[in-house]
ZAKOL-930895 format. One line per 10 residues: number of its first residue (from 1); their letters; for each residue x, y negated, z of N, C-alpha, C. Coordinates in steps of 0.001 Angstrom, whole numbers, m for minus. Last residue first. Layout:
BEGIN
NUM	a	X,Y,Z,X,Y,Z,X,Y,Z  ... .
//
This chain:
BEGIN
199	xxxxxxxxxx	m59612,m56467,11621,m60793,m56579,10959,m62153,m56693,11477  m58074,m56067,14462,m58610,m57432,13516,m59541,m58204,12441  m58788,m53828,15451,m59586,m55328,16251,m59360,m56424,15762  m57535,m52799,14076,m58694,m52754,13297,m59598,m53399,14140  m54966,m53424,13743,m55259,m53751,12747,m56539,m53803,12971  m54859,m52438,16812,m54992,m53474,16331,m55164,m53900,15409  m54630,m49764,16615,m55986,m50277,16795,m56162,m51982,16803  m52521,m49278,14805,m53602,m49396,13896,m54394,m49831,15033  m49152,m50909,14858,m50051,m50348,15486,m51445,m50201,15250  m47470,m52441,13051,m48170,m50987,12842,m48519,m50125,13507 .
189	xxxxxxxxxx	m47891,m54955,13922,m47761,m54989,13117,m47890,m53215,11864  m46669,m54918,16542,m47795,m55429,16553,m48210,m55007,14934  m44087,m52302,17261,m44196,m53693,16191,m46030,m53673,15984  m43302,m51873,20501,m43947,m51661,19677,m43942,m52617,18549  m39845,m51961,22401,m41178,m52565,21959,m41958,m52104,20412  m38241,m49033,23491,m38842,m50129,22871,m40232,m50807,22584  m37270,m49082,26965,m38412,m48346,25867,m38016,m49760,24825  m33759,m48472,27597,m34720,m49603,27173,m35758,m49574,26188  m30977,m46737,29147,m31963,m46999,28044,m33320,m47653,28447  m28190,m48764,29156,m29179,m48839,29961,m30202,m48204,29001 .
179	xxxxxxxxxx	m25363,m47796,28180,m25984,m48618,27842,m27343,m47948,28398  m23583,m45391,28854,m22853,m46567,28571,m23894,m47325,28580  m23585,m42638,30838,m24529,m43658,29973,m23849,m44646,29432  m21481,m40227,30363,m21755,m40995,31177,m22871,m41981,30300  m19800,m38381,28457,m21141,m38301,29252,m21547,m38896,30042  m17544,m39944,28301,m18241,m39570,26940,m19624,m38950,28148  m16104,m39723,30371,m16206,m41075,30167,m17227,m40997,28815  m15576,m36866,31006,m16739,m37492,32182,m17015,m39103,30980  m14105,m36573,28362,m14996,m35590,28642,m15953,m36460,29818  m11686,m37812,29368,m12660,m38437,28181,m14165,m37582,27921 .
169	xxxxxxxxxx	m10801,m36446,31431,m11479,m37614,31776,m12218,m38303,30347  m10039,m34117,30227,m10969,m34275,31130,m11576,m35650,31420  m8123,m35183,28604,m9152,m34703,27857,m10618,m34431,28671  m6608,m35611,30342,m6798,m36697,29684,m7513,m36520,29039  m5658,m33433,31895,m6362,m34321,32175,m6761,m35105,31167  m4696,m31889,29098,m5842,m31353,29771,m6269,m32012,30905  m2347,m33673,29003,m2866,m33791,28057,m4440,m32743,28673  m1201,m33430,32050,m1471,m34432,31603,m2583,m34516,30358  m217,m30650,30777,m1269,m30614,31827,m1827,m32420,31949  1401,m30661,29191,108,m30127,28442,m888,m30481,29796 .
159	xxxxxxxxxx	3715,m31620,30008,3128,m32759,29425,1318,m32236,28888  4315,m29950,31575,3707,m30981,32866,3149,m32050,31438  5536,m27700,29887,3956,m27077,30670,3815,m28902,31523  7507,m29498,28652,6222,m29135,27637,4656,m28549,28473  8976,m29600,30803,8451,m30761,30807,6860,m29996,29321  9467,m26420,31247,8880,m27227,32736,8318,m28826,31765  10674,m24282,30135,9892,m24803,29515,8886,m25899,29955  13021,m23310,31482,13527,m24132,30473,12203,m24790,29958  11996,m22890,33946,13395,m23111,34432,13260,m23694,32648  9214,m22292,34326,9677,m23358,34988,11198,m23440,34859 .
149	xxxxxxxxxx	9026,m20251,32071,8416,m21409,31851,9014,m22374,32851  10865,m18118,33060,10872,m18989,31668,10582,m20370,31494  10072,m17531,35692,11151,m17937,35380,11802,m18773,34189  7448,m16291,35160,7703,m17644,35557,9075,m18488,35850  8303,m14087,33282,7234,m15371,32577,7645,m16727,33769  9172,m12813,35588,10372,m13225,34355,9488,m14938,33480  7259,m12434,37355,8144,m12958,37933,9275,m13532,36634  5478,m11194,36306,5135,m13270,36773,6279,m13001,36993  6058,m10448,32894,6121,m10126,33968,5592,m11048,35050  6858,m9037,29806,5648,m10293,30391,5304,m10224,32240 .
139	xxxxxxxxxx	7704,m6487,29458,8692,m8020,29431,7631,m9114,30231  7578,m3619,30358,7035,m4810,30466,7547,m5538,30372  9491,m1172,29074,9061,m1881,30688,8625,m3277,30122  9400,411,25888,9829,162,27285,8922,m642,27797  7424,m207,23668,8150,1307,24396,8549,1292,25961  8283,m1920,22133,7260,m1526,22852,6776,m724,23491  11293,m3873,22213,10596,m2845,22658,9343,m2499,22920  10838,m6854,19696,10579,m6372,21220,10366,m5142,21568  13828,m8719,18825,13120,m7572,18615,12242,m7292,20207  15576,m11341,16905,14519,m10580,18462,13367,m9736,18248 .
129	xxxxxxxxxx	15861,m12667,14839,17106,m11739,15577,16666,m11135,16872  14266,m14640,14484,14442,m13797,13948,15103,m12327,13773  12715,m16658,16099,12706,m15043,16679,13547,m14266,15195  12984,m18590,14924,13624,m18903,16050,13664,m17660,16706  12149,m18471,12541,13351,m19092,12404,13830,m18785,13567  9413,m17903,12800,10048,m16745,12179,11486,m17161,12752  8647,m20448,14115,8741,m19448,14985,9673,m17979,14032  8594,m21872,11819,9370,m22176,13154,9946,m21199,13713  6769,m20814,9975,8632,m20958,9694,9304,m20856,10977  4750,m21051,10862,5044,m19963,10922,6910,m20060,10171 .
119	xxxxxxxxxx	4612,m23552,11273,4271,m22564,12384,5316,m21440,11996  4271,m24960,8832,5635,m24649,9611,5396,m24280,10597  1912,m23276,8034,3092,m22909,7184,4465,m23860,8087  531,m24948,9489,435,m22910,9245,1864,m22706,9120  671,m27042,8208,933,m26603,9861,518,m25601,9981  m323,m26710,5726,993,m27353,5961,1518,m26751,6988  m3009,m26084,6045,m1631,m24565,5533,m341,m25268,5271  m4449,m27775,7472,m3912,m27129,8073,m2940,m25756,7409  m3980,m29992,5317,m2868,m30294,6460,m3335,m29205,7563  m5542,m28907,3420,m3940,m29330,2990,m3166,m29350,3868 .
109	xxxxxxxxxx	m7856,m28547,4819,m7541,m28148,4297,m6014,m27769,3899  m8341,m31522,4616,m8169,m30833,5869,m7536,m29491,5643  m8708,m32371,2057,m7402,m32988,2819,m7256,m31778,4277  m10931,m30669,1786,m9692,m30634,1252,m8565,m31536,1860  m12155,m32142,3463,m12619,m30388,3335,m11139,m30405,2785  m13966,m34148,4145,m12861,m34292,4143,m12138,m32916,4230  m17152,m33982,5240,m16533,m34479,3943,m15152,m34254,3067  m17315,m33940,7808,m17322,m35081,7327,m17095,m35244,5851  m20242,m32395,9271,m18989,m31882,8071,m18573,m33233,7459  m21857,m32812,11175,m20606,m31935,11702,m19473,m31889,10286 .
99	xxxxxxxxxx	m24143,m33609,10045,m23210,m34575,10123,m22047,m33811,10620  m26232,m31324,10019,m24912,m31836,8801,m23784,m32693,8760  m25954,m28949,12107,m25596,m29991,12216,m25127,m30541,10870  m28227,m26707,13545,m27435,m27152,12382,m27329,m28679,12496  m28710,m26542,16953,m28770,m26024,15500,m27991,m26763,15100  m28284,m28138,18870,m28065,m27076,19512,m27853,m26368,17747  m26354,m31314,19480,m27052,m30547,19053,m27286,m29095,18967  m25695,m32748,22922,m24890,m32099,21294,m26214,m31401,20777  m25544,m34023,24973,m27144,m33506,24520,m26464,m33450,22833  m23377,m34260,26814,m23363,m35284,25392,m24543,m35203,24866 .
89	xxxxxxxxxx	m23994,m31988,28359,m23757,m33300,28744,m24018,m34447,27668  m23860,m29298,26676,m25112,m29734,26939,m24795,m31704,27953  m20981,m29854,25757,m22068,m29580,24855,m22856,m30551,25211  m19676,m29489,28252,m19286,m30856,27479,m20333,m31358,26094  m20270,m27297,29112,m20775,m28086,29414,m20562,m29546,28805  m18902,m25759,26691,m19950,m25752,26598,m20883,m26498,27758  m16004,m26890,27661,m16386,m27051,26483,m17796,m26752,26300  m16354,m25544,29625,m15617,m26624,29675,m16064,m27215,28434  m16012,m23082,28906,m17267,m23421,29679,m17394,m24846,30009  m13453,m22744,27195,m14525,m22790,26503,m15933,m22650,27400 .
79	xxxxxxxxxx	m11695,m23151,29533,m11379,m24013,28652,m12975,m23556,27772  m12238,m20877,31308,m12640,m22236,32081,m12487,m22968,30311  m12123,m18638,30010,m13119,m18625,31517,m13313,m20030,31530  m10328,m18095,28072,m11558,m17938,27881,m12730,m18450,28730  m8583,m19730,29457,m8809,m20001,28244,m10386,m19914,28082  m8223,m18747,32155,m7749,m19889,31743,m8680,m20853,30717  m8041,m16018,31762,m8868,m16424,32514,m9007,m18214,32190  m7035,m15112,29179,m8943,m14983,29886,m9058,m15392,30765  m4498,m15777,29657,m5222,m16416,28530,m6965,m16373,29030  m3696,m14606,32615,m3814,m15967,32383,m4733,m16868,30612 .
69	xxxxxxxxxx	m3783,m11763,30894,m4896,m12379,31619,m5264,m14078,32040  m1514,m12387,28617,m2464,m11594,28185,m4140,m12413,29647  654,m12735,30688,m222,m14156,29922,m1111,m13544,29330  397,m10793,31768,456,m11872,32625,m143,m12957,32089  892,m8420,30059,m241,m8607,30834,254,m9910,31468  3006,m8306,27396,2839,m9332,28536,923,m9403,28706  2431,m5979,25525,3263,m5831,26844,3640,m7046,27561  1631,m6891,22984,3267,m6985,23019,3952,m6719,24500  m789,m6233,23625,m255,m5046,22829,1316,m5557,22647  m1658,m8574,25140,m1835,m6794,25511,m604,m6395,25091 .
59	xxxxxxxxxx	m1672,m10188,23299,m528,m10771,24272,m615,m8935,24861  m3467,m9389,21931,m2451,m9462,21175,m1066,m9475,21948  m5786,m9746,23821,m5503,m8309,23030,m4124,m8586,22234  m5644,m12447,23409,m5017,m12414,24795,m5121,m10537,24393  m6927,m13415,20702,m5382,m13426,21571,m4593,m12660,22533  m9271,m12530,21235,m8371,m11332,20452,m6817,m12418,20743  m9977,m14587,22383,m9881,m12967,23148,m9052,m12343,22322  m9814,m16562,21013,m9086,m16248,22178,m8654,m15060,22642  m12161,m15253,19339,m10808,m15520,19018,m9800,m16142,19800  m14148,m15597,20814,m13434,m14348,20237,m12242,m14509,19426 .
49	xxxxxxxxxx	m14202,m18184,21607,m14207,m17513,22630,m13865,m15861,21852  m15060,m19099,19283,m13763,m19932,19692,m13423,m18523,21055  m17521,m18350,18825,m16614,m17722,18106,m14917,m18149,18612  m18605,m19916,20556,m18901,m18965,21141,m17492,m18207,20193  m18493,m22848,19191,m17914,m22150,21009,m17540,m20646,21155  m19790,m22535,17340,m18292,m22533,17474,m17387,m22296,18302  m22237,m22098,18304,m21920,m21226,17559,m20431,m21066,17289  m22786,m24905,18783,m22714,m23587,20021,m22016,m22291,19771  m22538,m26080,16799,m21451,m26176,18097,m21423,m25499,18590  m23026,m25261,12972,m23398,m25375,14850,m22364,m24827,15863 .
39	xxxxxxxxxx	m21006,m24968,11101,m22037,m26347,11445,m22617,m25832,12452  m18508,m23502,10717,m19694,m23124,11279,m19957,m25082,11248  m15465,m23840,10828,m16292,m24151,9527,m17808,m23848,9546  m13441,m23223,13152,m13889,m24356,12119,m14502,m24958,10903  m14614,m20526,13271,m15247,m21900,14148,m14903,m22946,13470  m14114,m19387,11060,m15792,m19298,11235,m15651,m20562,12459  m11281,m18875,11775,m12145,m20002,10208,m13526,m19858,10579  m11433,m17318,13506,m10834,m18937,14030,m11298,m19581,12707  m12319,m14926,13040,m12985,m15848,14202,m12892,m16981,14428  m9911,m14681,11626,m11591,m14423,10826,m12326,m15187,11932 .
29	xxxxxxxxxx	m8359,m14021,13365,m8311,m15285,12176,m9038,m15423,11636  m8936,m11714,14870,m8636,m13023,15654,m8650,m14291,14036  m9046,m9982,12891,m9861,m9987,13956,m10069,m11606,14333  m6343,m9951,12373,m6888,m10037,11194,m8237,m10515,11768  m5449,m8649,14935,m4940,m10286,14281,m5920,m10666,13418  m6309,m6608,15204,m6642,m7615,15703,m6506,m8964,15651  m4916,m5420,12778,m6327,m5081,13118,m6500,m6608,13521  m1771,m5463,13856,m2316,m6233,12891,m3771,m6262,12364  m1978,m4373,16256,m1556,m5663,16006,m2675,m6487,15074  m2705,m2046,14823,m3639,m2422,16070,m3259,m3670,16158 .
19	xxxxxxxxxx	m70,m830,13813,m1555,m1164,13107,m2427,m2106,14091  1455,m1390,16024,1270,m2342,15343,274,m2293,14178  441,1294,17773,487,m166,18356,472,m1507,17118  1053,2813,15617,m52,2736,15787,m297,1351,16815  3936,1939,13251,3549,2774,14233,1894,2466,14584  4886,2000,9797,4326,1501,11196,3456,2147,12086  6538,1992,7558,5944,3420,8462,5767,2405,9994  7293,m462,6222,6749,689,5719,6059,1742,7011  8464,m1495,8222,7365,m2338,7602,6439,m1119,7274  9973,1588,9941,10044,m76,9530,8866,m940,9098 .
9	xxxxxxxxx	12006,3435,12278,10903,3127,11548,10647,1548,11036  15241,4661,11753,13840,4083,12999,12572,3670,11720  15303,8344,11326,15931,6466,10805,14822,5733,11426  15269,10599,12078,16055,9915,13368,16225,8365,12977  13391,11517,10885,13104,11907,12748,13974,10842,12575  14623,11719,8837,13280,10726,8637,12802,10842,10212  16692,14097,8519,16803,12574,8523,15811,11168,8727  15792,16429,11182,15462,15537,9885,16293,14052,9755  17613,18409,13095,16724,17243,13082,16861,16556,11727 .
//
């Protein structure tokens, strides 16, 4: 047996699961700058919804089907229909929107490859010494996933659920009428058949 059979493989010689990783990733981030930078809503929705998806293809390919489907169903199913009734409720615009761009391109800009950039520290920092078989038995399991989340990750899942009420109820309190609508009155003043029952 070769020496190149038996040294594991690395950055360099990547296997076909992680080409595919990294495909879909590339997939998934191209989808996520087109929604925040599209001027129509609908259009953001919809791209918001492929780039979920290629999440939950990501959650696939590390071998947690659990959250892989909890993402489609959750995410894709209810959080962005949720969002496209929140559209047509508000009577959002369906085309181009200029007012959608406040302006603020560069500050925005600044503070999201800040929070990229300690994303991606965090998490390097905190997996660095963890490797995942992709080979073997399913890590993403309900029974291990729910062991995780309710035994160490219980107040972050009861504070997100609070925070997805609270977004619900600003969602009913934003489509609701606030103010009676009230035809207006005409201005006497440029209405022409009166100009010309004056002359």
């Amino acid at each position: 047996m070769s020496l190149a059979a038996t040294a594991p493989h690395g950055f360099l010689s990547p296997t076909g699961v992680e080409i595919a990783f990294l495909l879909v990733g590339l997939v998934t981030l191209g989808a996520a700058l087109i929604t925040v930078t599209t001027r129509q809503l609908v259009h953001a929705a919809l791209w918001l919804v492929v780039a979920l998806g290629g999440l939950a293809v990501e959650y696939l390919l590390l071998t947690a089907e659990f959250i892989a489907w909890v993402q489609v169903l959750i995410y894709v199913g209810s959080v962005v229909v949720l969002l496209l009734f929140g559209l047509m409720l508000t009577r959002a615009p369906i085309g181009r929107s200029p007012d959608a761009d406040s302006g603020n391109r560069l500050p925005a800009l600044v503070v999201a490859v800040g929070a990229a950039g300690a994303l991606v520290w965090v998490v390097a920092d905190a997996f660095r010494a963890s490797w995942i078989d992709l080979d073997g038995p399913a890590a993403g399991t309900t029974r291990v996933t729910g062991e995780s989340l309710f035994r160490h990750w219980v107040l972050p899942f009861e504070a997100l659920s609070v925070l997805l009420l609270a977004a619900l109820v600003g969602a009913i309190v934003l489509s609701r009428k606030t103010t009676a609508e009230t035809p207006a009155t005409p201005d006497p003043a440029k209405v022409p058949g009166d100009q010309e029952g004056a002359r």
